[in-house]
Each structure stands twice: as structure tokens, then as C-alpha cells.
MIDOSE-1310 file (N, C-alpha, C; in nm, 2 decimals, decimal comma, always signed):
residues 255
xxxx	-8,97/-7,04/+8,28/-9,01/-6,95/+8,39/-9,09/-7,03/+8,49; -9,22/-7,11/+8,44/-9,23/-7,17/+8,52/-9,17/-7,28/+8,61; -9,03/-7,35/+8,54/-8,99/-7,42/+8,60/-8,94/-7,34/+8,73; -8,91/-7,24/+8,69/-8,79/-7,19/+8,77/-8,87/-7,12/+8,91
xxxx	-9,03/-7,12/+8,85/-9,11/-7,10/+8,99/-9,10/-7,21/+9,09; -9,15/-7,30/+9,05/-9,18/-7,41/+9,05/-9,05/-7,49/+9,17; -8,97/-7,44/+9,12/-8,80/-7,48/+9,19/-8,79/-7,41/+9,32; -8,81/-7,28/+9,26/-8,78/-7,20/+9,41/-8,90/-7,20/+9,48
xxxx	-9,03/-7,22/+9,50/-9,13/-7,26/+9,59/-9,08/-7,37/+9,64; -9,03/-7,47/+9,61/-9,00/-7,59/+9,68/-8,88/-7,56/+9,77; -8,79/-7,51/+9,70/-8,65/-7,52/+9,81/-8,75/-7,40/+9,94; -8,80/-7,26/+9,89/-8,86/-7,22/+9,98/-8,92/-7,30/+10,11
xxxx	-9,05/-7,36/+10,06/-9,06/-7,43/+10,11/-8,97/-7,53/+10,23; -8,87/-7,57/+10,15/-8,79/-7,67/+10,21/-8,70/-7,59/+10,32; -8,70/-7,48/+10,30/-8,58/-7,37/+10,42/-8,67/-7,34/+10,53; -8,81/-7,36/+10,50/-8,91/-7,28/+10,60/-8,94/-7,37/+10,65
xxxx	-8,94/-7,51/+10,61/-9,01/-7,61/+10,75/-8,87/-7,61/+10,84; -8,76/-7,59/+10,74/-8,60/-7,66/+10,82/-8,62/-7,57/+10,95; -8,67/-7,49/+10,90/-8,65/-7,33/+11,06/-8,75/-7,33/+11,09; -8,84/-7,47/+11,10/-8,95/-7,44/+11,22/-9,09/-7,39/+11,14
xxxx	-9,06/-7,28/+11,01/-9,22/-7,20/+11,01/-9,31/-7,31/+10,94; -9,40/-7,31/+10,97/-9,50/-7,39/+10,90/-9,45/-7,38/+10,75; -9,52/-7,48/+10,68/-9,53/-7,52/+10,52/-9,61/-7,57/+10,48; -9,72/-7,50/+10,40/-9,80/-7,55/+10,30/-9,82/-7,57/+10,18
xxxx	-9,83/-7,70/+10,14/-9,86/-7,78/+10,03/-9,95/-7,63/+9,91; -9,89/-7,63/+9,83/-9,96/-7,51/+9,73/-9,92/-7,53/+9,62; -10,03/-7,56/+9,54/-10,01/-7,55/+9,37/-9,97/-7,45/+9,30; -10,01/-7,35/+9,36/-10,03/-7,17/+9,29/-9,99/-7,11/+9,38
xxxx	-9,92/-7,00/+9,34/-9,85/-6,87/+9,41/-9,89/-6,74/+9,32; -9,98/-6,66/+9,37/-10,00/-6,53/+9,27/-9,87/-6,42/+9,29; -9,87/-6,34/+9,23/-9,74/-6,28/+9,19/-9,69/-6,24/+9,32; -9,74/-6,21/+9,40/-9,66/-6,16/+9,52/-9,58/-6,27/+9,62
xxxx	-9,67/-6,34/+9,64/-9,61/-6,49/+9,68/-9,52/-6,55/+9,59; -9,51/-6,51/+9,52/-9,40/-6,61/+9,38/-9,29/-6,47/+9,43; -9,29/-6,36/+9,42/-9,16/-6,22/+9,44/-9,16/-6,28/+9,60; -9,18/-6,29/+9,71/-9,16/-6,33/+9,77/-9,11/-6,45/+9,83
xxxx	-9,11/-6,57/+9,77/-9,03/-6,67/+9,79/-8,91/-6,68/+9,67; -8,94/-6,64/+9,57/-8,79/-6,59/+9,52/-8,67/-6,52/+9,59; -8,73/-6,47/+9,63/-8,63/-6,36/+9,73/-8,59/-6,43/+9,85; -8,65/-6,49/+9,87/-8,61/-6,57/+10,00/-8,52/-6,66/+9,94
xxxx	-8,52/-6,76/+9,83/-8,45/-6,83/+9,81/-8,33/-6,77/+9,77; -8,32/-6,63/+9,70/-8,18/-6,60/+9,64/-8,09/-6,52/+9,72; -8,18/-6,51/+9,84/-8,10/-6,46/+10,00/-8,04/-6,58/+10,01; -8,12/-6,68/+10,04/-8,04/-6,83/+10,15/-7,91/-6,84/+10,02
xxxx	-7,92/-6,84/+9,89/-7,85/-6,93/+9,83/-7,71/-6,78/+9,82; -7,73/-6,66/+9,81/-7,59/-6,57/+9,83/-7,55/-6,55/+9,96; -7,70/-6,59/+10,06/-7,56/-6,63/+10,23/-7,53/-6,74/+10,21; -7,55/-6,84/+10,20/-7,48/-6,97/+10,15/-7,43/-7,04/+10,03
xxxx	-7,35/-6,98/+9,91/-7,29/-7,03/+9,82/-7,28/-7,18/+9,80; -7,23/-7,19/+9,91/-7,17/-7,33/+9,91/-7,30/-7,43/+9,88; -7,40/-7,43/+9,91/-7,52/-7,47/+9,89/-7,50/-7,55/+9,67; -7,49/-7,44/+9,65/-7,49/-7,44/+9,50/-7,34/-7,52/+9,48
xxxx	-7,25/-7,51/+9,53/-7,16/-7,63/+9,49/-7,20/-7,76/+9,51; -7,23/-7,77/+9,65/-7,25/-7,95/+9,65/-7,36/-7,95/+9,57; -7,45/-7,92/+9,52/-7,55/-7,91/+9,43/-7,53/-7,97/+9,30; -7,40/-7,89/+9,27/-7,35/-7,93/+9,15/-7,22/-8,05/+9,12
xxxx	-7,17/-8,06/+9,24/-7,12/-8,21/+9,28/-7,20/-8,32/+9,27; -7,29/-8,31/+9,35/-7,40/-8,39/+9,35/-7,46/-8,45/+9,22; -7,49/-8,31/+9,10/-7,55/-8,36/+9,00/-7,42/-8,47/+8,96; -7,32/-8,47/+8,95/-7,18/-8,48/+8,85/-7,16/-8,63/+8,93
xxxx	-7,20/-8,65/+9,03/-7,17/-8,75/+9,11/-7,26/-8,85/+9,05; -7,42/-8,78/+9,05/-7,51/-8,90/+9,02/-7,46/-8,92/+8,82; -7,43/-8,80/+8,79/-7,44/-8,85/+8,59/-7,33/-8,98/+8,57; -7,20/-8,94/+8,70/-7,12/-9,00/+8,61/-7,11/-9,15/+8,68
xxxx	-7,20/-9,21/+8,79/-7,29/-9,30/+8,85/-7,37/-9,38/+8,76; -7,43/-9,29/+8,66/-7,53/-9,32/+8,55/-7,47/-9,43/+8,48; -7,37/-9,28/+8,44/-7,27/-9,35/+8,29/-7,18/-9,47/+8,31; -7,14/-9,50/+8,46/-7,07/-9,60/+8,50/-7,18/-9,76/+8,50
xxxx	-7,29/-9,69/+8,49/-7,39/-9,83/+8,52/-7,39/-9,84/+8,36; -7,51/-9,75/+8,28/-7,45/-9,79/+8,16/-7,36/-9,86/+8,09; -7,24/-9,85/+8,09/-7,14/-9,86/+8,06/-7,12/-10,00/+8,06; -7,15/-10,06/+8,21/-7,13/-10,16/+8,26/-7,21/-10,29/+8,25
xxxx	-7,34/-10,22/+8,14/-7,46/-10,29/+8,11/-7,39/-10,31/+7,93; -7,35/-10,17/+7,85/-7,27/-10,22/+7,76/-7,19/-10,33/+7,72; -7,09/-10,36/+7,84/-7,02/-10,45/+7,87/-7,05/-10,59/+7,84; -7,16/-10,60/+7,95/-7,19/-10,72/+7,93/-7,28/-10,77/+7,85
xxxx	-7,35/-10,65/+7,77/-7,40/-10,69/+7,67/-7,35/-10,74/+7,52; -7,24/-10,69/+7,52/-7,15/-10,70/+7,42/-6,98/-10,82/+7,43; -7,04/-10,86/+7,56/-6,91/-10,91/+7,60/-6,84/-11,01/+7,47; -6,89/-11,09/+7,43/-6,88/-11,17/+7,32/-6,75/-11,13/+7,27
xxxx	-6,83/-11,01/+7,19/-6,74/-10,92/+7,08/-6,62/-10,87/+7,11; -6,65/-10,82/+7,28/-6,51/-10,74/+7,32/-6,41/-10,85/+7,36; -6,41/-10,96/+7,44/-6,30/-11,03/+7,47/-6,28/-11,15/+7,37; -6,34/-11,18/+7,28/-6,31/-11,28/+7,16/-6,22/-11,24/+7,07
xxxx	-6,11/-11,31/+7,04/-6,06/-11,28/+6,92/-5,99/-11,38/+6,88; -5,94/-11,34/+6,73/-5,91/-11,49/+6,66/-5,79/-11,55/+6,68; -5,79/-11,67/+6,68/-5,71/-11,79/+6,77/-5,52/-11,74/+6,72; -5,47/-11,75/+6,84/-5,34/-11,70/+6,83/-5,28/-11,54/+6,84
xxxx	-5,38/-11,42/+6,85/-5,39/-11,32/+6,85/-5,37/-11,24/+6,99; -5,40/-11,35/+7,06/-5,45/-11,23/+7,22/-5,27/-11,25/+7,26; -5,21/-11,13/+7,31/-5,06/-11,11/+7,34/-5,06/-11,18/+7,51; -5,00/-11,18/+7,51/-4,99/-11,24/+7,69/-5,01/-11,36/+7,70
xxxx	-5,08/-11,37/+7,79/-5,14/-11,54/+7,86/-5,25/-11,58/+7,79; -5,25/-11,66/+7,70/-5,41/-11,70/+7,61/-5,48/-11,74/+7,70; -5,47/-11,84/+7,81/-5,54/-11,82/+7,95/-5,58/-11,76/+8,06; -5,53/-11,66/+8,00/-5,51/-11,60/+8,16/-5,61/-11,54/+8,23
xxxx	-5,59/-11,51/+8,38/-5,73/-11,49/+8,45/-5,79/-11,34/+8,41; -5,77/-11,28/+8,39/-5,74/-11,11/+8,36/-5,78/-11,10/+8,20; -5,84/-11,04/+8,18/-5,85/-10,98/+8,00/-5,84/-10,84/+7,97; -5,73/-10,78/+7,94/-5,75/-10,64/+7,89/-5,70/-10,65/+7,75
xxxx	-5,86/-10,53/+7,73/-5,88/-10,49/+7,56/-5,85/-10,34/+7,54; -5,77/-10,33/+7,45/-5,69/-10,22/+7,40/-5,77/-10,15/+7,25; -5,86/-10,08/+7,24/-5,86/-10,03/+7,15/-5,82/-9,87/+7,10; -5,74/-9,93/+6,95/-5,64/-9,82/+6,90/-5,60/-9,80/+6,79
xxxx	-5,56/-9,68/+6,75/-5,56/-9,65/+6,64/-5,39/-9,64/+6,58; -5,32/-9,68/+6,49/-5,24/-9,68/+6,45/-5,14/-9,54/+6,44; -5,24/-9,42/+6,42/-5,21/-9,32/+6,40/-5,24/-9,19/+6,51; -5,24/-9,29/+6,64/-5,26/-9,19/+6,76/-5,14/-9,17/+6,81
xxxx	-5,11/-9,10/+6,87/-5,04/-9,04/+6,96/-5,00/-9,09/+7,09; -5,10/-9,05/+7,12/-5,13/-9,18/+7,26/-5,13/-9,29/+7,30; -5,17/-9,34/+7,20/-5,12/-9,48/+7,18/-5,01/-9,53/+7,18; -4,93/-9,48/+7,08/-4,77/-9,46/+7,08/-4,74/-9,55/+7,22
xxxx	-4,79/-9,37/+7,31/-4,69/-9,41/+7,40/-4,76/-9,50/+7,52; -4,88/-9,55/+7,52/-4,95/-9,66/+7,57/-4,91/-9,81/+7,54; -4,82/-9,83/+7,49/-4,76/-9,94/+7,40/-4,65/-9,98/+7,51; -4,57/-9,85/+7,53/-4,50/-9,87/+7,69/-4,57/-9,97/+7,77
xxxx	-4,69/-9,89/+7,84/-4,78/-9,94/+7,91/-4,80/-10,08/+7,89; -4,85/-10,13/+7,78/-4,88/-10,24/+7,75/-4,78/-10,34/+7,78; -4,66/-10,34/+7,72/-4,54/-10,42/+7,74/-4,50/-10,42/+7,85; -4,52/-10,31/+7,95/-4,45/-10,34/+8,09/-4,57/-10,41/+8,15
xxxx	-4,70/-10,40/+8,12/-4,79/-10,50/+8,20/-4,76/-10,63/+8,17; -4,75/-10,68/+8,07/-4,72/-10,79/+8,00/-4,62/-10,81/+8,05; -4,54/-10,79/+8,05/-4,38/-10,87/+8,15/-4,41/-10,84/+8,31; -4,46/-10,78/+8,37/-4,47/-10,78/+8,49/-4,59/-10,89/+8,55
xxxx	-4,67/-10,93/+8,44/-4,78/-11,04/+8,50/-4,83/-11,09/+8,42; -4,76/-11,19/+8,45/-4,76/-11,34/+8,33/-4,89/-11,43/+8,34; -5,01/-11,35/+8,42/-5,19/-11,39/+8,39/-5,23/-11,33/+8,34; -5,20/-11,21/+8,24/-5,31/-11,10/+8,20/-5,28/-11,15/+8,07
xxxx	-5,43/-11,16/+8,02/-5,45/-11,21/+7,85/-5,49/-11,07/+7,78; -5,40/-11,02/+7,68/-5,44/-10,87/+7,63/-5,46/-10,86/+7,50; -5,59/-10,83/+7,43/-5,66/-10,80/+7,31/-5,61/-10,68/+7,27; -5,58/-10,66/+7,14/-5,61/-10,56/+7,06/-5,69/-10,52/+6,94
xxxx	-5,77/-10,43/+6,97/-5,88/-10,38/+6,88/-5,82/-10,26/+6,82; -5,81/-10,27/+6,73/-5,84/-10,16/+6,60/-5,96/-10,10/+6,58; -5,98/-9,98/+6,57/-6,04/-9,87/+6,53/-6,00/-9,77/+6,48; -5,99/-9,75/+6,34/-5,88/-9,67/+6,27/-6,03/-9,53/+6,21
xxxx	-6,00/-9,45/+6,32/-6,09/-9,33/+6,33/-6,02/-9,24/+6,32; -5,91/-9,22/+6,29/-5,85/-9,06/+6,24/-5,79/-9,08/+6,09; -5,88/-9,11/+5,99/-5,85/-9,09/+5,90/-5,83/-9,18/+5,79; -5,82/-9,21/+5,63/-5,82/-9,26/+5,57/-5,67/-9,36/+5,60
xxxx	-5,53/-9,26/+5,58/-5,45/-9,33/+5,60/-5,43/-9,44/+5,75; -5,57/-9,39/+5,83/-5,60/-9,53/+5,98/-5,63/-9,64/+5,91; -5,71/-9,60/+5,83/-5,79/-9,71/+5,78/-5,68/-9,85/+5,70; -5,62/-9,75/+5,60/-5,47/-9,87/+5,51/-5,40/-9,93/+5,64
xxxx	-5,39/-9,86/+5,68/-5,28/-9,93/+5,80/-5,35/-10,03/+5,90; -5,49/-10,04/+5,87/-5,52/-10,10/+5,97/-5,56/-10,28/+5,87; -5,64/-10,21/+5,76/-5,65/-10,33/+5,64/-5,50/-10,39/+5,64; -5,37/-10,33/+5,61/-5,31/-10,43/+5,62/-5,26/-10,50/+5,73
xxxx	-5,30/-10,47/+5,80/-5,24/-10,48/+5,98/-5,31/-10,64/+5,98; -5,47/-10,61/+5,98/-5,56/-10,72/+5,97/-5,56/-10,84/+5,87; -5,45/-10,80/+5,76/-5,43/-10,91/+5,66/-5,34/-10,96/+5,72; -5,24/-10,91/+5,77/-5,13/-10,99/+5,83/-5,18/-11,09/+5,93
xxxx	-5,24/-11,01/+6,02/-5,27/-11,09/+6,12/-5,34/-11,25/+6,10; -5,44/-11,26/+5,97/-5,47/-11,38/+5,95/-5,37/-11,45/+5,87; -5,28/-11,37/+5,79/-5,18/-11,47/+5,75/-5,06/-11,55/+5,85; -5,07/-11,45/+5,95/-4,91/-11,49/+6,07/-4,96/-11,42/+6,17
xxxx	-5,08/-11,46/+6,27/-5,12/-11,50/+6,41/-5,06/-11,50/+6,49; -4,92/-11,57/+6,48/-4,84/-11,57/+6,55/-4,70/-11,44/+6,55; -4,74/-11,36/+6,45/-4,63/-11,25/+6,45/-4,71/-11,10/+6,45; -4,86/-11,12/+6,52/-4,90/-10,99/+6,51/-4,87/-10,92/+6,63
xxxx	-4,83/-10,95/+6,70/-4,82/-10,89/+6,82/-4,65/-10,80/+6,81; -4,54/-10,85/+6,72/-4,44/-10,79/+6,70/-4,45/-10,72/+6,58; -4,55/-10,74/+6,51/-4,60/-10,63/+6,36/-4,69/-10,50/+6,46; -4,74/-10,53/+6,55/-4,84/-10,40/+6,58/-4,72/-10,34/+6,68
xxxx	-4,62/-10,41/+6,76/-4,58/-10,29/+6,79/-4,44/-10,22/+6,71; -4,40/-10,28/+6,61/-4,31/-10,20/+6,50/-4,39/-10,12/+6,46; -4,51/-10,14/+6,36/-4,53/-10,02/+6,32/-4,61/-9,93/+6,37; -4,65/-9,94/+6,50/-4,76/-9,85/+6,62/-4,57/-9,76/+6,64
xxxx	-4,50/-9,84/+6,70/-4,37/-9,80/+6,75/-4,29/-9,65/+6,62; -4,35/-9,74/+6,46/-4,26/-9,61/+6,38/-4,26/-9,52/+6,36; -4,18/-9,41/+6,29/-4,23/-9,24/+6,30/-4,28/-9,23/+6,15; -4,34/-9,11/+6,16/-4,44/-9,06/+6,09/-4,60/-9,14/+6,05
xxxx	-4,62/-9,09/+5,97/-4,78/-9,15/+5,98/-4,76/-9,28/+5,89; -4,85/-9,31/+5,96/-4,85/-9,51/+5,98/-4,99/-9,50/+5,87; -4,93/-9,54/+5,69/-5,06/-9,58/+5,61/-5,00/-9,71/+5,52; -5,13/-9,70/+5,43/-5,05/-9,86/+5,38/-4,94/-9,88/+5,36
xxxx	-4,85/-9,81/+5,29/-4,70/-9,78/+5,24/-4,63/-9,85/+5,33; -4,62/-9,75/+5,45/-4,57/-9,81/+5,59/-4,58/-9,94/+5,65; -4,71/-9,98/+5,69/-4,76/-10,10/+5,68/-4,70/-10,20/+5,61; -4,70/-10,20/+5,47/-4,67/-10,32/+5,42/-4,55/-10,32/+5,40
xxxx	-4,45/-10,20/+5,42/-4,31/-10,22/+5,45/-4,28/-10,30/+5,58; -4,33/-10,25/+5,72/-4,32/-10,30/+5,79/-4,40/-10,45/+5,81; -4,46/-10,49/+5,74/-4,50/-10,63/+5,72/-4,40/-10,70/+5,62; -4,34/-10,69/+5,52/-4,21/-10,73/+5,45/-4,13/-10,75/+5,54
xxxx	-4,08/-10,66/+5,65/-3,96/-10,72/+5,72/-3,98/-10,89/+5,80; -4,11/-10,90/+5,83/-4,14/-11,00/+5,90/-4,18/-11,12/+5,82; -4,17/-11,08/+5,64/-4,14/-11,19/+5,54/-4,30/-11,17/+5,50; -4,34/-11,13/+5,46/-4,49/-11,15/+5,41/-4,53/-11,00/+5,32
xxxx	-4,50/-11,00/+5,20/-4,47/-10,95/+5,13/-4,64/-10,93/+5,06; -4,63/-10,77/+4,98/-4,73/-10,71/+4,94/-4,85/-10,86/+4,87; -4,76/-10,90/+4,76/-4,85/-11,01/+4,68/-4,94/-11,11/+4,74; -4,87/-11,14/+4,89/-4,97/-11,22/+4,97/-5,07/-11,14/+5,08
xxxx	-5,06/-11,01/+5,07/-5,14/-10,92/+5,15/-5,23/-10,91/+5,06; -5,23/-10,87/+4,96/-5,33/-10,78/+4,88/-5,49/-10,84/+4,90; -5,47/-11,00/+4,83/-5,61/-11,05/+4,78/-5,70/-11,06/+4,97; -5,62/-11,08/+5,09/-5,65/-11,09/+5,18/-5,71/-10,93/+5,23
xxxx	-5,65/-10,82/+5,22/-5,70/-10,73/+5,21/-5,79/-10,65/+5,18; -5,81/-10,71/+5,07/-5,95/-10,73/+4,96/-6,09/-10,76/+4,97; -6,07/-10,89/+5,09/-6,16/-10,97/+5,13/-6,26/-10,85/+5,20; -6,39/-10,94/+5,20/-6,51/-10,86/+5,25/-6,46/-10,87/+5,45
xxxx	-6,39/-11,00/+5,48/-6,37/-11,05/+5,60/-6,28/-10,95/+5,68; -6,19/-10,86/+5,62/-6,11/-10,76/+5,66/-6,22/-10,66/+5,64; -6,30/-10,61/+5,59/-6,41/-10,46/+5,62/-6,51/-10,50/+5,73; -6,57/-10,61/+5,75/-6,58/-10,65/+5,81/-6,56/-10,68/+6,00
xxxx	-6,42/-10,71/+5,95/-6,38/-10,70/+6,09/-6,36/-10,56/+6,15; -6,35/-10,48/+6,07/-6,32/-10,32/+6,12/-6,43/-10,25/+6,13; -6,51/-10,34/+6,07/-6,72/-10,23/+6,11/-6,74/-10,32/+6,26; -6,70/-10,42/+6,27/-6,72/-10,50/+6,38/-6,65/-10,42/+6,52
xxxx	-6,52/-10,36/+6,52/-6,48/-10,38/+6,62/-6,53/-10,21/+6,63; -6,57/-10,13/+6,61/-6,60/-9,97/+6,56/-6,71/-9,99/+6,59; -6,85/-10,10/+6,60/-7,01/-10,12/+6,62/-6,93/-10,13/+6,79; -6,88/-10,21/+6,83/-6,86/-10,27/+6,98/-6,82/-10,10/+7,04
xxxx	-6,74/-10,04/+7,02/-6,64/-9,93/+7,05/-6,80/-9,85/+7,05; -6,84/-9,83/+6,94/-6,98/-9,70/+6,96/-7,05/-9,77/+7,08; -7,10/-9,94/+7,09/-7,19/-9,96/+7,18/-7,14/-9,91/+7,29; -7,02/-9,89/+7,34/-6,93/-9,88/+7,45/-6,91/-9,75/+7,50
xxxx	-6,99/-9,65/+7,41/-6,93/-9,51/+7,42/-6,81/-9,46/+7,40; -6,70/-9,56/+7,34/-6,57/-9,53/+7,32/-6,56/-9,39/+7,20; -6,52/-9,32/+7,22/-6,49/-9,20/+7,13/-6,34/-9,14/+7,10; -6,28/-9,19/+7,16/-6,12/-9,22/+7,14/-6,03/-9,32/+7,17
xxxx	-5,93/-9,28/+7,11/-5,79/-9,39/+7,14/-5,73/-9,32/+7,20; -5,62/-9,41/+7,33/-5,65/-9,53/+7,36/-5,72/-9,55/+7,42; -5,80/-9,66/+7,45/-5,93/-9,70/+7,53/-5,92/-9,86/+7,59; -5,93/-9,90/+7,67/-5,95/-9,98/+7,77/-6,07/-10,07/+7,78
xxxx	-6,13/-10,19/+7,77/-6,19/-10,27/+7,87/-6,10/-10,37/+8,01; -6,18/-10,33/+8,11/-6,17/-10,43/+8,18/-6,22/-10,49/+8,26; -6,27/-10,62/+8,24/-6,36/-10,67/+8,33/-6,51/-10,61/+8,25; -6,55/-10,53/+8,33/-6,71/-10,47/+8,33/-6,67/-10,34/+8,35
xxxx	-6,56/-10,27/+8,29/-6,52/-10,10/+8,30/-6,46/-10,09/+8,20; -6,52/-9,96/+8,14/-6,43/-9,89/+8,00/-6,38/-9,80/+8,07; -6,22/-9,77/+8,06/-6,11/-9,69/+8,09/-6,08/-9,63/+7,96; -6,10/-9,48/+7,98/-6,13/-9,43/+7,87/-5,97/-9,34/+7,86
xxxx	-5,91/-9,34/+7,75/-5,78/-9,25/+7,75/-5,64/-9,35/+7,84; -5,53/-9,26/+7,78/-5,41/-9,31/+7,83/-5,38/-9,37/+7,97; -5,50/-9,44/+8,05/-5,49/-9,40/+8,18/-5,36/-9,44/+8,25; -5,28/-9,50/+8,17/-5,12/-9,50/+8,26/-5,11/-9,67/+8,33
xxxx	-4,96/-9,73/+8,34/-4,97/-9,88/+8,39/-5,04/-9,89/+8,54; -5,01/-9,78/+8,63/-5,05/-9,75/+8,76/-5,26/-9,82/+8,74; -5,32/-9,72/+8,67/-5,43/-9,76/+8,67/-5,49/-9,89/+8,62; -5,41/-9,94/+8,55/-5,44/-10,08/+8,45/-5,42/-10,21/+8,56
xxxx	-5,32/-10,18/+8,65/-5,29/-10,28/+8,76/-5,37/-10,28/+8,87; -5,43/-10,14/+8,91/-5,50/-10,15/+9,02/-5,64/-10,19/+8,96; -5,69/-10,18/+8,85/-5,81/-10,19/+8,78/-5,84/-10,39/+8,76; -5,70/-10,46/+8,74/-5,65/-10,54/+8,72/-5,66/-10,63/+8,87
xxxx	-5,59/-10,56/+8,95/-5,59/-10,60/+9,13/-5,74/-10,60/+9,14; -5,83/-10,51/+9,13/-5,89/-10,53/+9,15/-6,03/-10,62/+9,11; -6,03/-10,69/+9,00/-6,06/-10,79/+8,92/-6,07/-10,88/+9,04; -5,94/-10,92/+9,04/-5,90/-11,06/+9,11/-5,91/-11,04/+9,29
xxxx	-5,98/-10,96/+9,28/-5,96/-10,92/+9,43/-6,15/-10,95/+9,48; -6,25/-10,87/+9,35/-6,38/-10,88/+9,38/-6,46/-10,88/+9,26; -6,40/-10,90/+9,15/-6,50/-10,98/+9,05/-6,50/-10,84/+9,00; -6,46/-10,75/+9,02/-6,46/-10,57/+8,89/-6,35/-10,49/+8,90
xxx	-6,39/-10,48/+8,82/-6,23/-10,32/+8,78/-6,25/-10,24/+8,90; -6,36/-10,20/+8,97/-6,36/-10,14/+9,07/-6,45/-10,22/+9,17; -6,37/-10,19/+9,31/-6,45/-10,26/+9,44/-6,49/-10,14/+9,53
């Protein structure tokens, strides 16, 4: 209550110098003076509505200003973690001027069909170097599919990028079973997964890439870094290119 005194003495205030009447500086308002600039404020604000919209643009403008600075301080505080990965892994151009990081879950949806996305960026521009991060957050069977995803990957570096999208690409739910069927087709068979699976260096890597994702405020798949911007959700190849253009245009995902 007293905020809300407190609030409308000010805008009061603030309507009464706009039109000229004098304004004075006042700590206290006894009850009739407090019923009286209430009233005045809840006149101006039902003849002018609109007042209370940009109000509330405004707020939504500055939070999501906040969260974009934030974000952008996560970034670089974590950068290390987000664009590092182990040698032979990154799809695209291992050089390339551009880095986009993909984190995803095996058993999303969206993802799925963000895989499109991925591959037509990758053939359309032969500078973009593209990470994939695992975060297997919907569920136990994320998790098998992701331990063996991760075994493979250190045994054949060079074939993870056609194992993630077979079995991102297969139907039904993607758990170990799946996995290491679809790891047999590409010749690497349960017996040499297991002990690597095992390893503390696969739990590991999946608390690792899930600590970066929380520092990042990532809360779903698919998700996006680029540059110094989390692109949060499916955002489509349209967005990834201009995010991308823009990189190489002024040093950020946005100019």
C-alpha cells in the first residue's frame, strides 16, 4: 500500500508540473491528499490507457535488454567450454571464421527437425565451423543415447557427425538399444562401446556440457550459440544466417 502511495504521488506529481501547476517536493500526504492524488492519477491513466501500454513495453524492453547483456557476459565467460571441442568433432570447417554451437537432445522433437537446418547451413557455407553439444534432459532413455553417442565419438571422431544424424534422424525414441544399433552399422560394435561408456570421462563430459547450458540459461533444446548470443529454440536457417552475416559483418550475432 505504501508502495502504491508512494507511486501515484510521483506520477501525480509528474502530470501536475507537465500542466504547468506547481509541484512540491513532499514526504507525507495525510489521507485526503493521498484520496486526492489517487484520483487524479486513475483519471489521467483511464483517459489515457495507452499510457499503461508503453509502460509495459518499456518494462519488457528494458528485462529483455538485461537478459541479453547477461547472457552475453555468460558467453564470454564460459567461452572456453562453449566453442572447444575434441579434435576431429566440430562438423563443417575446423577453421572456419564462424562457430555455431548446437545444443541437443537426442530425444527432442525439434531437434529432429533442426538437423535440416543444420545441413543446409553446412552446404551453403563452407566457413561455418559447427559444434554439437549434448544435453540429454528429457529423460533417462536421453541420457543411454547420449553415453553411447559419446563413446563413439572418442572411438571414431571422424564418423560422429554421420552417427548423430542417423540416429537424431531415426524414429521412435532414441535409447541405448537404438544407439548402439545405430553405432554397429558404422562398424563399432557394443563390446568396444561398453568399457568406454563406463568411463568416468563420458559422465563427465555430459555434467560438463549441462554446467555451460545452465550457466547460459539454456533451458531447452534446440539451442544455439553464436558468437556472444544464445538463440534460444528452433530458430530456423533464416535466423542462423543473418545471426551468422552478422558476425562477420560487426564482430556479434547482432549489430
Amino acid at each position: 500500500m505504501a508502495f502504491r502511495r508512494t507511486a501515484a504521488a510521483a506520477l501525480a506529481l509528474a502530470l501536475l508540473s507537465t500542466t504547468g501547476a506547481p509541484a512540491v517536493a513532499q514526504d507525507k500526504f495525510d489521507g485526503d491528499q493521498t484520496k486526492e492524488i489517487e484520483a487524479i492519477v486513475r483519471n489521467y491513466l483511464v483517459t489515457h490507457p495507452e499510457v499503461l501500454v508503453e509502460a509495459i513495453n518499456a518494462l519488457e524492453a528494458k528485462r529483455t535488454a538485461e537478459a541479453a547483456a547477461s547472457q552475453k557476459q555468460a558467453v564470454a565467460e564460459n567461452a572456453e567450454a562453449i566453442f572447444s571441442t575434441p579434435e576431429g568433432t566440430a562438423l563443417g570447417n575446423p577453421e572456419g571464421d564462424v562457430t555455431v554451437v548446437e545444443f541437443f537432445d537426442y530425444n527432442c522433437g525439434y531437434c529432429k527437425h533442426a538437423l535440416t537446418d543444420m545441413d543446409a547451413l553446412l552446404k551453403s557455407d563452407p566457413n561455418v565451423r559447427f559444434i554439437l553439444k549434448e544435453i540429454p534432459v528429457l529423460g533417462p532413455q536421453s541420457i543411454e543415447a547420449s553415453r553411447v553417442s559419446l563413446a563413439f565419438r572418442k572411438l571414431k571422431p571422424e564418423l560422429y557427425g554421420d552417427f548423430h544424424r542417423k540416429l537424431l534422424a531415426s524414429r521412435g525414441a532414441a535409447d541405448e538399444k537404438r544407439a548402439m544399433a545405430v553405432a554397429a552399422e558404422f562398424g563399432v560394435d557394443e563390446a568396444a562401446l561398453r568399457p568406454v561408456m563406463a568411463s568416468a570421462e563420458i559422465a563427465a563430459d555430459i555434467a560438463k556440457d549441462n554446467e555451460v547450458a545452465t550457466a547460459l540459461g539454456v533451458n531447452g533444446t534446440p539451442s544455439y550459440v553464436v558468437e556472444d548470443q544464445v538463440l534460444a529454440g528452433a530458430v530456423g536457417i533464416d535466423n542462423l544466417e543473418a545471426a551468422i552475416a552478422n558476425v562477420r559483418s560487426c564482430g556479434s550475432a547482432t549489430c
